[in-house]
Every structure is written in C-alpha cells, then in structure tokens.
C-alpha positions as CSV (number, residue, x, y, z in Angstrom):
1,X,0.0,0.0,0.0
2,X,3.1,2.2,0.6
3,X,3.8,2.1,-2.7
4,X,0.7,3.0,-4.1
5,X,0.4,5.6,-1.5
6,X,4.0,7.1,-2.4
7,X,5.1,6.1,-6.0
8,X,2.2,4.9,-8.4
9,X,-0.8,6.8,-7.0
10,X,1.2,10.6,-7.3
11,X,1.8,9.1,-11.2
12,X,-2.3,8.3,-11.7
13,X,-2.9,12.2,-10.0
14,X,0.0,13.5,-12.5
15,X,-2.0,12.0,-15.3
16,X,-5.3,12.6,-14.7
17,X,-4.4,16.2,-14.3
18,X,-2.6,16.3,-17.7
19,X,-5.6,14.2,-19.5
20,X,-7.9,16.8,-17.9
21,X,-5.8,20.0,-19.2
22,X,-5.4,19.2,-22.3
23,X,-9.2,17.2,-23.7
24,X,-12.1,19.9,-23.3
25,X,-13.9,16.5,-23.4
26,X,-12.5,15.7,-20.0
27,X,-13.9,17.8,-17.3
28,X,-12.7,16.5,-14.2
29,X,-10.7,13.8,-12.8
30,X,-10.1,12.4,-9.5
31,X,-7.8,9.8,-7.3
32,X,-7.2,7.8,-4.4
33,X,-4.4,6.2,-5.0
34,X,-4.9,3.9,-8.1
35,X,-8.6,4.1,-7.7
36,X,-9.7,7.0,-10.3
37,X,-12.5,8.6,-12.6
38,X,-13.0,11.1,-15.1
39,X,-15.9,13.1,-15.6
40,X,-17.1,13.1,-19.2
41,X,-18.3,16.8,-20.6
42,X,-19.3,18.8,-23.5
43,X,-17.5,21.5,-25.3
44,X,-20.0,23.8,-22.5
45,X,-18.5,22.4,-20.3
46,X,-21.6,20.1,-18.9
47,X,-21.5,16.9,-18.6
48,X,-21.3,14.6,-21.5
49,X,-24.6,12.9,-21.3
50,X,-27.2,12.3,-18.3
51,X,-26.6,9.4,-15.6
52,X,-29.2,7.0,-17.8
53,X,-29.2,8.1,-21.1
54,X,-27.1,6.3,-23.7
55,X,-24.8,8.3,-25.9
56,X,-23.0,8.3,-28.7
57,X,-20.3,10.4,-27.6
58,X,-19.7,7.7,-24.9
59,X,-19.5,4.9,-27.4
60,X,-16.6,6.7,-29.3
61,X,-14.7,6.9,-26.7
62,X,-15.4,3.3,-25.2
63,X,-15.0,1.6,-28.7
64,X,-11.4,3.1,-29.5
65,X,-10.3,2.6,-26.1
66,X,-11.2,-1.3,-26.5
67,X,-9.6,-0.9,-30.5
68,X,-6.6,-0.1,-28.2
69,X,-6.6,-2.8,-25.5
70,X,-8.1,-0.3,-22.8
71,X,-11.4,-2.0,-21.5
72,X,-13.1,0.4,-18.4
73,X,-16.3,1.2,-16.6
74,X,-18.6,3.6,-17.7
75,X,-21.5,4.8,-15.5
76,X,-23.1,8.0,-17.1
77,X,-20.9,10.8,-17.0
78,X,-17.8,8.9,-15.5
79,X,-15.5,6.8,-16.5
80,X,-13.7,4.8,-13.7
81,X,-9.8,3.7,-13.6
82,X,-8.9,0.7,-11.4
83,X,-5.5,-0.5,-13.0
84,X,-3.9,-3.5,-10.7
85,X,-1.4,-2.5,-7.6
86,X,1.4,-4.2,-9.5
87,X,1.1,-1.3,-12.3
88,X,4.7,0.4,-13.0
89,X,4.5,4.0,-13.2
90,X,5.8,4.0,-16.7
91,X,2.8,1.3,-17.7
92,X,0.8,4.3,-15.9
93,X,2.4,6.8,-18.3
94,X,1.5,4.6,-21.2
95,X,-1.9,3.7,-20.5
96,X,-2.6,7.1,-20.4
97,X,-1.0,8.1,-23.7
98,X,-3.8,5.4,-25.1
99,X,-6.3,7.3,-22.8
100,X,-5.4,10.3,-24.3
101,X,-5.1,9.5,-28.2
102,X,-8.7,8.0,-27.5
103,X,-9.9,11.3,-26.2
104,X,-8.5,13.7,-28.9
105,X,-11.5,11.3,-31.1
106,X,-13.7,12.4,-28.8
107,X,-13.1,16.4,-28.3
108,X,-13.2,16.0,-32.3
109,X,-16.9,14.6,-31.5
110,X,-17.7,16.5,-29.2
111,X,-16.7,19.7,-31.0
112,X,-19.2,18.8,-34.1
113,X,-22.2,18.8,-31.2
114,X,-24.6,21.4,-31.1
C-alpha cells in the first residue's frame, strides 16, 4: 500500500491532471491512490450525457479505447480507472498516452455537437 500511496498513486494524479488540461472533453478527474475517474463533458462544459441516457459520444470513446486494448467502466458521465497494484508507473504513463489518443476522437466529436 506504501507504494501506491507514495510512488504509483502521485503518477495516476500526474496523469489525470494532464488528460484533464489538455481534452475539453474531460472535465474533471479524480484519485485515491490507483482508484480514479473522469468526468465526461461537452465542449459547455456540462456533462457529456445524463446518468441513464445512452450516448453516442460515450461509445466513441469506449470503442477506441477497446480498439486499443483499454477495457473500463462507464456509468453516465464517469468513466472509472482501477488498473492493478502491481502497475509500474511508466505502464501508468503509457496507459494514459492510449487514454489520451482516445480522447482527442472524442473532443473532435464533441466539437461537431450542437
């Protein structure tokens, strides 16, 4: 647990933060340790879709993450991050460059939205 507390959690809160910078379509992220989420928005910056609503926005995302080995949890608005404890910060840095790459398809979705 030290070493999620003290090496790979600070990595996860590095990356979220970046992910969340740069993607309009990220809103917000959040951690505890290696247990994480990111809020889904608009280019409005509301959130992407209701709690129970399907959306196509969501399936873009989803869909190119899986195209890229990635497979998370969605539940509305938030997508959940629980990678194993045995995760290497630089397979944390990695992950998240797939993250990312499958975001930039969804800002470019997002964008074309009214």
């Amino acid at each position: 647990m030290g070493r999620v507390r003290d090496i790979t959690g600070p990595v996860m809160s590095e990356e979220i933060a970046k992910l969340v910078a740069k993607h309009p379509s990220a809103k917000a992220g959040r951690n505890y340790g290696l247990g994480a989420g990111i809020d889904l928005g608009d280019k409005h910056g509301n959130f992407l879709f209701n709690m129970h609503e399907p959306s196509e926005g969501l399936e873009v995302l989803r869909s190119d993450l899986r195209d890229n080995g990635l497979i998370t949890l969605f539940r509305g608005h938030h997508m959940h991050c629980a990678p194993p404890l045995i995760i290497t910060p630089e397979e944390i840095r990695e992950t998240f460059k797939i993250i990312s790459n499958s975001f930039d398809k969804l800002d470019e979705y997002i964008m074309k939205q009214p």
